[in-house]
FIMIDREN-766969 format. One record per atom (N, C-alpha, C): residue number from 1; x, y, z; atom name; residue in one letter. Coordinates in steps of 0.1 Angstrom, whole numbers. Layout:
<recs>
- k	x	y	z	a	r
- NUM	X	Y	Z	CA	A .
...
</recs>
This chain:
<recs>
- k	x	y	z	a	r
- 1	69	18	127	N	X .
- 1	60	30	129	CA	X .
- 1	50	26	140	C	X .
- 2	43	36	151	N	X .
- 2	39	36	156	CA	X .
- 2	25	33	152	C	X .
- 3	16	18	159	N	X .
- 3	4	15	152	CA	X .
- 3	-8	18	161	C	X .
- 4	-6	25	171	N	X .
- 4	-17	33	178	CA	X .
- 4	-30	24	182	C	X .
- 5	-24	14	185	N	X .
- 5	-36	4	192	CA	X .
- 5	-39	-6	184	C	X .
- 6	-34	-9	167	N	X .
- 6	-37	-17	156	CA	X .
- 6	-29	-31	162	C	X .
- 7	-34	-41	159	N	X .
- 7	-25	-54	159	CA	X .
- 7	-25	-60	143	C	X .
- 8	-15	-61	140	N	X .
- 8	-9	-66	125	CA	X .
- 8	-7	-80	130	C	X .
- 9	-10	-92	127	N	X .
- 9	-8	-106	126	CA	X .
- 9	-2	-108	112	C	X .
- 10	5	-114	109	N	X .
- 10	9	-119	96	CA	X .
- 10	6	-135	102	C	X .
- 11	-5	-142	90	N	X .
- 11	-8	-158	91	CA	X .
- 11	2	-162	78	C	X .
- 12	11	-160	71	N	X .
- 12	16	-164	60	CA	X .
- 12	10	-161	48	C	X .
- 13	19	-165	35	N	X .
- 13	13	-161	23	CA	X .
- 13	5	-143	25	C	X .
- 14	-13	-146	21	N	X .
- 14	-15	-131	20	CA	X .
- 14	-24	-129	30	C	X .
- 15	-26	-138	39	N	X .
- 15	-37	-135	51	CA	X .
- 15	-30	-130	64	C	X .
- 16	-39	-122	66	N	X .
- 16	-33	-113	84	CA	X .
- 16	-45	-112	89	C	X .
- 17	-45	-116	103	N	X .
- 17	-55	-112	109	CA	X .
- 17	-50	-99	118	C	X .
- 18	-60	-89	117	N	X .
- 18	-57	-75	123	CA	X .
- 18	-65	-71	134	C	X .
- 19	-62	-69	147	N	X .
- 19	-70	-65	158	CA	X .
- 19	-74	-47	155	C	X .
- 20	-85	-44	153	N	X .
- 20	-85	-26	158	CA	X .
- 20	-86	-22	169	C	X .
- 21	-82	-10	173	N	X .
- 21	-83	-7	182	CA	X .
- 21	-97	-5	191	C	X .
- 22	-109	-5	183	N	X .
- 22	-120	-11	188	CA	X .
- 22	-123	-22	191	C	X .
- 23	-115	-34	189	N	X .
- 23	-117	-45	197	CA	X .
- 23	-125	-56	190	C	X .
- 24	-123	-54	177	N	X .
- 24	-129	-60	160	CA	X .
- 24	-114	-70	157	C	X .
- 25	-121	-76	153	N	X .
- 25	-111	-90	149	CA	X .
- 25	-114	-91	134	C	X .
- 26	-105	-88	121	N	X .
- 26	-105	-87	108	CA	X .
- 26	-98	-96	104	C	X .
- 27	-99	-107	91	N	X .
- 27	-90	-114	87	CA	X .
- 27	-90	-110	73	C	X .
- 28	-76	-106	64	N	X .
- 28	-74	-102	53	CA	X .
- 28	-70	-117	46	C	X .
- 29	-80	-120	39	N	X .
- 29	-79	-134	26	CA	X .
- 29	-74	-146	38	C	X .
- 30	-86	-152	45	N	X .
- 30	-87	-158	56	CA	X .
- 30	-83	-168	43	C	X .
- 31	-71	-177	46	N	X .
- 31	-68	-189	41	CA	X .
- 31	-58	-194	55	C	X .
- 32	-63	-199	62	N	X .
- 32	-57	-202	78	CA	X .
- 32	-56	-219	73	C	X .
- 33	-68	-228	77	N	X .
- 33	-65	-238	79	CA	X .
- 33	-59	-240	74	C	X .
- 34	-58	-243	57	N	X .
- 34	-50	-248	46	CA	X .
- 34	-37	-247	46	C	X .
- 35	-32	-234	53	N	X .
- 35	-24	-224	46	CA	X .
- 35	-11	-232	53	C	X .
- 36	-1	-237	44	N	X .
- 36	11	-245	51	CA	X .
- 36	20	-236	54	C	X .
- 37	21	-218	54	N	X .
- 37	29	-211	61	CA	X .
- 37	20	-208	76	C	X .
- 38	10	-209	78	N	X .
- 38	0	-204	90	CA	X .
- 38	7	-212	104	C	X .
- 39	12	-210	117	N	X .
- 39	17	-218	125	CA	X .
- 39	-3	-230	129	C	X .
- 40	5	-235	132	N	X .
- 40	-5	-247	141	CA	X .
- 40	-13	-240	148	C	X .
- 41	-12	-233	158	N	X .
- 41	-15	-224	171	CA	X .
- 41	-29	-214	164	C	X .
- 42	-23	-209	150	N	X .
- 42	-31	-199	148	CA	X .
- 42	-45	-207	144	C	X .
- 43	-45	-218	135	N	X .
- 43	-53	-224	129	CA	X .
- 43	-65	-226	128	C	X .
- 44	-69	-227	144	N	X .
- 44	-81	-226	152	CA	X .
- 44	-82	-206	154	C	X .
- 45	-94	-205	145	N	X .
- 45	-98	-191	144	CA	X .
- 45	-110	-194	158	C	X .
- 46	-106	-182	164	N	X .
- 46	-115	-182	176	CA	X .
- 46	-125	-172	176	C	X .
- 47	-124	-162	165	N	X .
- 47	-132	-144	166	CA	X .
- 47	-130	-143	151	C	X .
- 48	-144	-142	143	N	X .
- 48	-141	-127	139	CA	X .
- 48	-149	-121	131	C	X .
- 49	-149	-110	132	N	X .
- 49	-158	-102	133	CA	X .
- 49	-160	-95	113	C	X .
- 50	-150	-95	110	N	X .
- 50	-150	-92	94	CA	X .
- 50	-144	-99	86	C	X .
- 51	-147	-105	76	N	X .
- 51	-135	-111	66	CA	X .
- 51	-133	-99	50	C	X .
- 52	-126	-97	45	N	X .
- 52	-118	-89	37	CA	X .
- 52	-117	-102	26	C	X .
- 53	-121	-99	16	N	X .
- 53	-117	-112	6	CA	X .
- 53	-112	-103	-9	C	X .
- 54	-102	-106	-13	N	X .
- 54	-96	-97	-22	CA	X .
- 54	-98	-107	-37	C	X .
- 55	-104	-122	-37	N	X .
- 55	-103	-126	-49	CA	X .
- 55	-110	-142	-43	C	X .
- 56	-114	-146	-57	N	X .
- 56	-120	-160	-54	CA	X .
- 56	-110	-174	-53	C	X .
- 57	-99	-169	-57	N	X .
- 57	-87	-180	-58	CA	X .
- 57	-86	-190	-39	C	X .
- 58	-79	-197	-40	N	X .
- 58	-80	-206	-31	CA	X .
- 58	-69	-205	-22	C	X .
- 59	-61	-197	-24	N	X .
- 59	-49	-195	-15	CA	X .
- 59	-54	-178	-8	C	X .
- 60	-67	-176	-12	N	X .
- 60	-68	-160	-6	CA	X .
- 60	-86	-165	3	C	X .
- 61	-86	-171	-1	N	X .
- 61	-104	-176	8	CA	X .
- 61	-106	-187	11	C	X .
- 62	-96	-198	12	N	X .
- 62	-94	-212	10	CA	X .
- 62	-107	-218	24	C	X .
- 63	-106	-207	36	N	X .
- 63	-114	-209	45	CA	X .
- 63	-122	-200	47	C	X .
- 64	-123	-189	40	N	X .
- 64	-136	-179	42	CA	X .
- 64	-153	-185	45	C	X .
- 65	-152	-199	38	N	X .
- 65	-171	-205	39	CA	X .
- 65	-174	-208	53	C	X .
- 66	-160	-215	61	N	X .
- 66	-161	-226	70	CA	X .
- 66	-163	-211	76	C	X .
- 67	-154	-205	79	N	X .
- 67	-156	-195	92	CA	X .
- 67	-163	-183	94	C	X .
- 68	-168	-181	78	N	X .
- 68	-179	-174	80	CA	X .
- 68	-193	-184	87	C	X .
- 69	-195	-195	82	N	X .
- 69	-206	-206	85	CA	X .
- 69	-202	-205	103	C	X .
- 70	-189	-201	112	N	X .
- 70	-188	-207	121	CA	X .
- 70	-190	-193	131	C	X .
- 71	-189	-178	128	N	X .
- 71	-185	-168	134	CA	X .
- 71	-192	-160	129	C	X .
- 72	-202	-162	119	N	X .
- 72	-208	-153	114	CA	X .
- 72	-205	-138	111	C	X .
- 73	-194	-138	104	N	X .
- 73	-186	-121	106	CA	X .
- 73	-194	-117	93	C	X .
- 74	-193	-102	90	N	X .
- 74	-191	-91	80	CA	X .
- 74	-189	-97	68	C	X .
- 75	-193	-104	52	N	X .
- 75	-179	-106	47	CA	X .
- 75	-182	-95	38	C	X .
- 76	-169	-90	34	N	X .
- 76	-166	-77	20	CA	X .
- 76	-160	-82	10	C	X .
- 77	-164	-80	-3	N	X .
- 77	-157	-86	-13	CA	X .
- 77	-168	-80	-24	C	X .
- 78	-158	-82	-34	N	X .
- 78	-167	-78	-52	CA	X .
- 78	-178	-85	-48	C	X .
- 79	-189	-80	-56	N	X .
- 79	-205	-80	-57	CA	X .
- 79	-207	-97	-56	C	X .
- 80	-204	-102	-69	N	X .
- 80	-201	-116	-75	CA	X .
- 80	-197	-123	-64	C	X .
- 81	-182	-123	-53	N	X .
- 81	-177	-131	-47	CA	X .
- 81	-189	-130	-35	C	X .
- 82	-188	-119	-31	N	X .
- 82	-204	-117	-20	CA	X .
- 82	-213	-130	-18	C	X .
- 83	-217	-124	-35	N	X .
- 83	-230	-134	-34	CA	X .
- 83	-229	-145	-38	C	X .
- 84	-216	-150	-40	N	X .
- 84	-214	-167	-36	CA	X .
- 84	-210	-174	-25	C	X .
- 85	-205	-161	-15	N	X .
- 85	-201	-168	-4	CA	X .
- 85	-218	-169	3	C	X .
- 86	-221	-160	3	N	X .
- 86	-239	-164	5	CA	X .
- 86	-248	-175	4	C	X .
- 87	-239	-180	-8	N	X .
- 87	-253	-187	-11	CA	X .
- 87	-243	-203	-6	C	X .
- 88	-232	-198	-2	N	X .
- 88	-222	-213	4	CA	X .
- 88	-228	-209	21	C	X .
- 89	-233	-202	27	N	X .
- 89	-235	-197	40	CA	X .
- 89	-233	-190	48	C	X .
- 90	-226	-180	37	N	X .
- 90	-224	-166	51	CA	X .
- 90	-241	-158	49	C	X .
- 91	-241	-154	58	N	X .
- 91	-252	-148	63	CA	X .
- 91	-256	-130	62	C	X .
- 92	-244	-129	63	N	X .
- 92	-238	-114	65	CA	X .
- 92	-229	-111	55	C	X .
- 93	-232	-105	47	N	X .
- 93	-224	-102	34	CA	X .
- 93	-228	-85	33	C	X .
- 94	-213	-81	26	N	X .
- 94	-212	-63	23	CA	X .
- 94	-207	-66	8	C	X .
- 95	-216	-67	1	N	X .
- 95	-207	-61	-13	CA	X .
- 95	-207	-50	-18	C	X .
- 96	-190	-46	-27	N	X .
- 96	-185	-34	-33	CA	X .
- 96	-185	-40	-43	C	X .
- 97	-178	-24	-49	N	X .
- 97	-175	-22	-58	CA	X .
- 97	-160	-14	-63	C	X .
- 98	-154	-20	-71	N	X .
- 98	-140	-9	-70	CA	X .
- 98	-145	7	-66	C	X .
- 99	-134	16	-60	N	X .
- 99	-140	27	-61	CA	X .
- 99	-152	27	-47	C	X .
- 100	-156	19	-45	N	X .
- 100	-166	20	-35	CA	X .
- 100	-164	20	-18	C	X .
- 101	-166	29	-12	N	X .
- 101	-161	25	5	CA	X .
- 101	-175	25	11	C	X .
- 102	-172	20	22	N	X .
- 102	-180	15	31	CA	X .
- 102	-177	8	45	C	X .
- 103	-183	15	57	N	X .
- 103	-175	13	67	CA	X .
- 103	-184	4	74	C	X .
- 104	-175	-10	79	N	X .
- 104	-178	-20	85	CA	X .
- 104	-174	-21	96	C	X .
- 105	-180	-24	109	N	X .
- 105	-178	-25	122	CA	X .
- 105	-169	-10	121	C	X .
- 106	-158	-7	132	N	X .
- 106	-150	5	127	CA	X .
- 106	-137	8	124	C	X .
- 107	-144	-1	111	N	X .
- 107	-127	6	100	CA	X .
- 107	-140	9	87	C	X .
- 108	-132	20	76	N	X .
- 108	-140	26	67	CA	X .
- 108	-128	14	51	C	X .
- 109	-136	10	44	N	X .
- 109	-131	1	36	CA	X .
- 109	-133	5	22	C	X .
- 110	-121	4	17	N	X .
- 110	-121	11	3	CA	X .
- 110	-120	1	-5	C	X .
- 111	-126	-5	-17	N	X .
- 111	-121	-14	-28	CA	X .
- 111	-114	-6	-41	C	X .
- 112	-104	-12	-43	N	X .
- 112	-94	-1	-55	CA	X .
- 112	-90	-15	-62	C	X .
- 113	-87	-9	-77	N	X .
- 113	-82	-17	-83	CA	X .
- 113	-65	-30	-86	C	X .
- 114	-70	-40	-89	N	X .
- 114	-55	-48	-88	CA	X .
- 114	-61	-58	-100	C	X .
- 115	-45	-58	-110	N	X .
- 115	-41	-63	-122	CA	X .
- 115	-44	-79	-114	C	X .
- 116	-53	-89	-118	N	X .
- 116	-51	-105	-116	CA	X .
- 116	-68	-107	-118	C	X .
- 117	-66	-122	-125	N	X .
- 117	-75	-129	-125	CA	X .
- 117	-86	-129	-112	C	X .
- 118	-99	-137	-110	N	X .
- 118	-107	-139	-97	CA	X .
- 118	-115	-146	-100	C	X .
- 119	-113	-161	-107	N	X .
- 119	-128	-168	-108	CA	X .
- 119	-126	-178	-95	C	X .
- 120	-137	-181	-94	N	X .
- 120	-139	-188	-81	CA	X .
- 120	-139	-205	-82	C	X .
- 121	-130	-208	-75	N	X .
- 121	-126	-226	-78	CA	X .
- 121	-140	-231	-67	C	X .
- 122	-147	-232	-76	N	X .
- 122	-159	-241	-71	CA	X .
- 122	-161	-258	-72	C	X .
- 123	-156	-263	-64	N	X .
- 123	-154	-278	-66	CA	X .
- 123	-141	-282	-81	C	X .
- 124	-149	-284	-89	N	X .
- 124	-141	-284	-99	CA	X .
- 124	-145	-279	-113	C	X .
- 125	-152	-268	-107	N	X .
- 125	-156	-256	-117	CA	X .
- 125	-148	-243	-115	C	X .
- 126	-151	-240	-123	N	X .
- 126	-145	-223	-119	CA	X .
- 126	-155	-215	-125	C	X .
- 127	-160	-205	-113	N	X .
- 127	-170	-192	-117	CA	X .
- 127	-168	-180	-121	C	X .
- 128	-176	-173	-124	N	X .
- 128	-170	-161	-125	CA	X .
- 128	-176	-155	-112	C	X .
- 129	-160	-149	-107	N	X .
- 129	-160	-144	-94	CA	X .
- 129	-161	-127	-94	C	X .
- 130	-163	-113	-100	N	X .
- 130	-163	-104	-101	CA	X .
- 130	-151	-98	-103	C	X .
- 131	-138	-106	-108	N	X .
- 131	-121	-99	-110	CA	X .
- 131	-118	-96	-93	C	X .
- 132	-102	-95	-97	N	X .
- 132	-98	-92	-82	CA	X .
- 132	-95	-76	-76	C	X .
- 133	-96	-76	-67	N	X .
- 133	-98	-61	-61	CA	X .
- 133	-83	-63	-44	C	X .
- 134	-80	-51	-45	N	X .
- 134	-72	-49	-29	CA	X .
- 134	-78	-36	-22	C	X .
- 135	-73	-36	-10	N	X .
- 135	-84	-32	-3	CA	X .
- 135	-76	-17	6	C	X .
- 136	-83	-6	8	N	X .
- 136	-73	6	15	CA	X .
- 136	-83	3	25	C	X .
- 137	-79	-3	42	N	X .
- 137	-85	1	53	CA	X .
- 137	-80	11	65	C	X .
- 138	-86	18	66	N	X .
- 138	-87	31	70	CA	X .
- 138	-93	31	86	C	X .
- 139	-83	29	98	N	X .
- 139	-89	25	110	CA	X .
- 139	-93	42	121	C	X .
- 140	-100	41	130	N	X .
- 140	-102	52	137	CA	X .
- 140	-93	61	136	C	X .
- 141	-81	52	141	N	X .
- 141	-71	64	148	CA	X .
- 141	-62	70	138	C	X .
- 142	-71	65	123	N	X .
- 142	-64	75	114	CA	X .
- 142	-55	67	105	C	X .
- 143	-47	57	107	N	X .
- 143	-37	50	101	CA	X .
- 143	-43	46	95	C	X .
- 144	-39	43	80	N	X .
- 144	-40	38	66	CA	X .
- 144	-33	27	65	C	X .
- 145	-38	11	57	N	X .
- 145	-32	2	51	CA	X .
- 145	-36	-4	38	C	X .
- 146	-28	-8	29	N	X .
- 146	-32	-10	17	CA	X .
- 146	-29	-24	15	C	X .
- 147	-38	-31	15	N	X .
- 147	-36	-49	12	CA	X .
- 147	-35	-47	-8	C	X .
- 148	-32	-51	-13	N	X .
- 148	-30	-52	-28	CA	X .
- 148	-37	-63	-33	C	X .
- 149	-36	-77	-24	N	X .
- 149	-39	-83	-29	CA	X .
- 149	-31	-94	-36	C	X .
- 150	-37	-98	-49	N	X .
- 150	-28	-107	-56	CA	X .
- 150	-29	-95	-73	C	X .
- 151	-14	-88	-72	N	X .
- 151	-13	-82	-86	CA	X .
- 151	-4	-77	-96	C	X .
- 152	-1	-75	-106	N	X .
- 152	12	-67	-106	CA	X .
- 152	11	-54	-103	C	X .
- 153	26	-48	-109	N	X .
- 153	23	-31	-107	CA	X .
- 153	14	-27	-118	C	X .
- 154	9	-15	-110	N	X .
- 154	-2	-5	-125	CA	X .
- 154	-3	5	-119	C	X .
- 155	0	18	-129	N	X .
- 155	0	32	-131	CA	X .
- 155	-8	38	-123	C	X .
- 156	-21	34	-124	N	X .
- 156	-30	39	-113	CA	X .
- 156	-27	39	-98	C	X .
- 157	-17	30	-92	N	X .
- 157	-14	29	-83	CA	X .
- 157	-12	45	-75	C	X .
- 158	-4	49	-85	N	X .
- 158	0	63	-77	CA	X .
- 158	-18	76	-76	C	X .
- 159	-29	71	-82	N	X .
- 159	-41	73	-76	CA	X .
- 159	-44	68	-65	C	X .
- 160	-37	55	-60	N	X .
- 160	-42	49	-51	CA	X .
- 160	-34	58	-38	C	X .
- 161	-23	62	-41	N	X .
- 161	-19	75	-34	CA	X .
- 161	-18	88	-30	C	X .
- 162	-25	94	-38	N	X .
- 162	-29	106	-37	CA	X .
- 162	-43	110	-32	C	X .
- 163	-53	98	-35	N	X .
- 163	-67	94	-30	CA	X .
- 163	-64	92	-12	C	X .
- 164	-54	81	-15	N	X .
- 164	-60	72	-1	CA	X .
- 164	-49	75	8	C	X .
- 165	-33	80	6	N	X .
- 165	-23	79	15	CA	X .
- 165	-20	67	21	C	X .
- 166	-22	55	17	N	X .
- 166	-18	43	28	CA	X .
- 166	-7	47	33	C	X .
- 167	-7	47	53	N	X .
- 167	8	45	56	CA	X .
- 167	12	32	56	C	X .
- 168	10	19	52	N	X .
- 168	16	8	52	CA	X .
- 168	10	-2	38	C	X .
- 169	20	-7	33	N	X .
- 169	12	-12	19	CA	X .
- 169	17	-25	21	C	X .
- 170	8	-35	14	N	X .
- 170	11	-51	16	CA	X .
- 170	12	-56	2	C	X .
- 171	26	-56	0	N	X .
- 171	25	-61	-13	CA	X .
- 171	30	-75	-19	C	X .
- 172	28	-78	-29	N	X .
- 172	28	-91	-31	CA	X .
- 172	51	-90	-41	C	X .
- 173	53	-101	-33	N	X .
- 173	69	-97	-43	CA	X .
- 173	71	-117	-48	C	X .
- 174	65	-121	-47	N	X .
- 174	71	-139	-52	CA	X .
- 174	70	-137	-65	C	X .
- 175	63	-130	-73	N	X .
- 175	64	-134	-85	CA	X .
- 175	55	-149	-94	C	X .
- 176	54	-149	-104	N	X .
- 176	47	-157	-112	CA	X .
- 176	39	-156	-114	C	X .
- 177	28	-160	-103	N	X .
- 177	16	-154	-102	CA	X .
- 177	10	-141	-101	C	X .
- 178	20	-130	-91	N	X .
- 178	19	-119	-89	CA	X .
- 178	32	-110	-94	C	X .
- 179	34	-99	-92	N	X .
- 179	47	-90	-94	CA	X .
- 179	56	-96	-81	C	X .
- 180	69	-96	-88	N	X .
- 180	83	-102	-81	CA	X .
- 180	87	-86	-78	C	X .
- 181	101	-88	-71	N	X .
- 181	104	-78	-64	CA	X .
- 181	107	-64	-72	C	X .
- 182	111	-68	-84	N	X .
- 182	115	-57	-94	CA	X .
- 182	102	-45	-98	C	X .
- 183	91	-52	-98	N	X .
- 183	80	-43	-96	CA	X .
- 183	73	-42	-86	C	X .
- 184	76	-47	-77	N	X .
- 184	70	-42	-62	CA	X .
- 184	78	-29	-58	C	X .
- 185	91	-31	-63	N	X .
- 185	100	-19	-65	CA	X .
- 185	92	-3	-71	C	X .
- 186	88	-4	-81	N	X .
- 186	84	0	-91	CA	X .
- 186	71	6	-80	C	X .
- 187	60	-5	-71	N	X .
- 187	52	0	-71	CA	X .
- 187	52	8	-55	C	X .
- 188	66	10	-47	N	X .
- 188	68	15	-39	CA	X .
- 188	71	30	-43	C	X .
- 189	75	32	-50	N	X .
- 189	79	46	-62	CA	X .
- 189	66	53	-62	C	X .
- 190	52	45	-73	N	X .
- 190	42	53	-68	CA	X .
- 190	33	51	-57	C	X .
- 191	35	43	-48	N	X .
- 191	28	45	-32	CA	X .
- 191	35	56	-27	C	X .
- 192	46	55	-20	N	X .
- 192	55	60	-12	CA	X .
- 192	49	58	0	C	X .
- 193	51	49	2	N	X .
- 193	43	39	18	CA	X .
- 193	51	46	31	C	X .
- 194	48	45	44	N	X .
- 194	62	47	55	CA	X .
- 194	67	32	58	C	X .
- 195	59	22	50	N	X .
- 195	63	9	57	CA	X .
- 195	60	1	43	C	X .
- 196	63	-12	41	N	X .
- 196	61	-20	30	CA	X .
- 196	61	-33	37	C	X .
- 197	52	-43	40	N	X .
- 197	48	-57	43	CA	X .
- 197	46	-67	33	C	X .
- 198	57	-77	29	N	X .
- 198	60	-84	14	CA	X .
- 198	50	-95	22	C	X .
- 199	47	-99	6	N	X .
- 199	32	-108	6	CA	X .
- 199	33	-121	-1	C	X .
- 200	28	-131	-2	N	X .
- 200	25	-139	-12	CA	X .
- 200	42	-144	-18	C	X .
- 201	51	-147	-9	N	X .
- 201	60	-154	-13	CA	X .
- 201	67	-163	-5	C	X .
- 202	72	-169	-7	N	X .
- 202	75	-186	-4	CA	X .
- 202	68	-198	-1	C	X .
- 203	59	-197	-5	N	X .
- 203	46	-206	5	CA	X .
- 203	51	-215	-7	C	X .
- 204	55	-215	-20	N	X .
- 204	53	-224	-30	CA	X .
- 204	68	-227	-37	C	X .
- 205	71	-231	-41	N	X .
- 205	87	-236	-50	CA	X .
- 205	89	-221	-61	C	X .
- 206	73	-221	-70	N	X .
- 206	76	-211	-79	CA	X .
- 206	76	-198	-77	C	X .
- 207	72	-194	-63	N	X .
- 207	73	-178	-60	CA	X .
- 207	89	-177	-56	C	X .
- 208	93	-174	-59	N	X .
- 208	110	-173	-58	CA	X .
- 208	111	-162	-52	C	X .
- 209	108	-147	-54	N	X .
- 209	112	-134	-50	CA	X .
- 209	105	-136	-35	C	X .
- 210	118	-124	-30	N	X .
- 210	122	-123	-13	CA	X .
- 210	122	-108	-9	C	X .
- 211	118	-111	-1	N	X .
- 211	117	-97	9	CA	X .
- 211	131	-88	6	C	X .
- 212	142	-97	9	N	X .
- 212	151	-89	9	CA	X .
- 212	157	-88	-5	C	X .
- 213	150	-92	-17	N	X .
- 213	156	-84	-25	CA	X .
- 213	150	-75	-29	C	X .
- 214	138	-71	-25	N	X .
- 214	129	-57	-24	CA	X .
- 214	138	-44	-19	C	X .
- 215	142	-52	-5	N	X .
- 215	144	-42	1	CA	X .
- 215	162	-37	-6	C	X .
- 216	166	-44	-10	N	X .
- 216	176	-39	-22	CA	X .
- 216	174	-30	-29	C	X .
- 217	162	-28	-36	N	X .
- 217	156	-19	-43	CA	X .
- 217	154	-6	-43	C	X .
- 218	149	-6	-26	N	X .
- 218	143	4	-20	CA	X .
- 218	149	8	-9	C	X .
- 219	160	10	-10	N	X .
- 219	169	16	4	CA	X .
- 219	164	27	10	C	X .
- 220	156	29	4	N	X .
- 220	151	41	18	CA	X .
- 220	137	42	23	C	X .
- 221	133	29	19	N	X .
- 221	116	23	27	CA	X .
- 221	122	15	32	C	X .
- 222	110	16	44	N	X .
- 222	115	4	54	CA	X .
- 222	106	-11	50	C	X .
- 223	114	-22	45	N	X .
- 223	103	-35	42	CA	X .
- 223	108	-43	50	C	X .
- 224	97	-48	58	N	X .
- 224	90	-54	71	CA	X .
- 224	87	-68	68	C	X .
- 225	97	-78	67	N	X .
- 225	96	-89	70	CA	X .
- 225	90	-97	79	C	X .
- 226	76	-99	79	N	X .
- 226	73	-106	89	CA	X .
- 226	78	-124	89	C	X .
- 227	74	-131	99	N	X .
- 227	78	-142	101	CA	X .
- 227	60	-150	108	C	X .
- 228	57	-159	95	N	X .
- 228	46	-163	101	CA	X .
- 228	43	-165	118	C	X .
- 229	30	-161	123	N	X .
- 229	27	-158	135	CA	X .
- 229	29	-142	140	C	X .
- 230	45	-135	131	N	X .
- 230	42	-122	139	CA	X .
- 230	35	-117	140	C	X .
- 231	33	-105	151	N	X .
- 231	26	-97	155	CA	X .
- 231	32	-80	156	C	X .
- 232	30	-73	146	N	X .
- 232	34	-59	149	CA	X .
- 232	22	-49	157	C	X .
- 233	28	-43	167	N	X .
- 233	15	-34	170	CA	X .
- 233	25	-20	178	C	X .
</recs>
């Protein structure tokens, strides 16, 4: 589909960094350095201007402190994860609330609900992080995307369709941790996306589920396998 000035980066696992057509540099669940699907090249974050944090786990913010401390961007996230990245050194914090939008630099940002844990791996504590949330961003020129996050399928989803229309949804299919392909299936039925971007699988031994047996599923949505580093625009 035609993404009208948007740049889609896929960094592996569930982080993408997204160019807008304003010229904003967004990272969805900045886990770059760490992240052993992320190429070399990308690693070194040069811009950016918002971070999107969908949960306190460590494969979804693993670098959110460093590069907020380094770029001083935007960060969005549940109330709770806000105001811990704050008090680790981001400067610039937007907390929501499910349900809640709010438009940052210019995309208009929705927090909606997602089935998964979110306490926050603090050294070798764990906090309470405010639960986990995915995110509908909504850019100028009108196109809709739906990051999910880390979740399974849930009923509500098909509110998250009738509300928000995402034309592209990022779902999670490895399973264990999140919903495997059988309910990512399930959660294409009540999206009805024009596009489907599989998330959060192979980075690890135990996420087993694959893009392509999603798209087994769903023979008549298009699922968009990216390949760490691409770029759809």
């Amino acid at each position: 589909m035609e993404l009208k000035g948007i740049k889609l980066t896929w960094l592996g696992h569930s982080t993408f960094r997204v160019e807008t057509p304003g010229g904003k540099t967004v990272f969805i669940d900045p886990w770059v350095m760490g992240n052993p699907m992320c190429p070399e090249k990308e690693k070194n974050v040069k811009k950016a201007d918002v971070l999107l944090c969908t949960h306190g786990h460590g494969d979804h913010i693993g670098d959110a402190v460093e590069i907020a401390r380094k770029h001083n961007p935007v960060v969005v996230g549940i109330y709770e994860l806000a105001l811990w990245m704050e008090k680790k050194g981001a400067k610039n914090i937007a907390p929501m609330g499910k349900g809640g939008t709010q438009t940052v630099g210019d995309i208009k940002v929705t927090a909606v609900h997602a089935e998964h844990s979110g306490g926050l791996e603090d050294g070798d504590q764990i906090t309470y992080g405010g639960g986990a949330c995915g995110y509908v961003v909504e850019f100028s020129n009108g196109i809709k995307i739906y990051h999910a996050g880390d979740t399974n399928v849930f009923g509500d989803m098909q509110i998250i369709r009738e509300l928000y229309t995402p034309d592209i949804a990022m779902l999670p299919v490895g399973g264990h941790f999140t919903m495997g392909p059988r309910e990512a299936a399930y959660a294409c039925k009540l999206l009805q996306p024009k596009m489907v971007i599989p998330i959060h699988f192979g980075t690890f031994p135990v996420l087993t589920g694959k893009p392509s047996d999603l798209q087994k599923l769903v023979p008549n949505i298009q699922v968009r396998e990216m390949k760490p580093g691409e770029t759809l625009q």
